[in-house]
N, C-alpha and C positions, 0 to 999 in steps of 0.2 A: 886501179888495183882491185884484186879480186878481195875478198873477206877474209878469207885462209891469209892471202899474206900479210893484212894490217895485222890482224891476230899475231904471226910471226916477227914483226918489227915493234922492236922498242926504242920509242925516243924520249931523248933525256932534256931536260929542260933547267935550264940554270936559273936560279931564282938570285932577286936581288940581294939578296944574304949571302950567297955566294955555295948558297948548298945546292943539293941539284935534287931531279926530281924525275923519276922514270915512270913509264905508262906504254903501254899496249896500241897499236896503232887507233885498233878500235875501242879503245878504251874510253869514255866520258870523262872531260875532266872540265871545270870551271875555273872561267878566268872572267876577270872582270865584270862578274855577274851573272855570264853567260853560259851555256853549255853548250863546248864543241868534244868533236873525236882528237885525240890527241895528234892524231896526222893531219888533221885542219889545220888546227891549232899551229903546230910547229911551223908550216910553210907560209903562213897566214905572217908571223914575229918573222922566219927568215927571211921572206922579200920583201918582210915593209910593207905589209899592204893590209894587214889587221889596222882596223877602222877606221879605212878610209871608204868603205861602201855605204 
């Protein structure tokens, strides 16, 4: 994906709470200590494959 369109996608993220939580593709966000871009992130929890590298 080019830069213009993570800029353009927003993904939403459900938090354990059950509230949700929205970000920019290219947006920095921290999870578990770590800082990823929000479209890492989200594909990373989608396929089940956040920390297993």
């Amino acid at each position: 994906m080019k830069e213009e369109d993570l800029e353009n996608t927003t993904y939403v993220f459900t938090l354990e709470d059950g509230s949700t939580f929205e970000a920019k593709g290219n947006e920095k966000v921290e999870y578990d200590g770590e800082e990823h871009t929000a479209a890492n992130l989200y594909d990373a929890l989608k396929e089940g494959y956040y920390g297993k590298f």
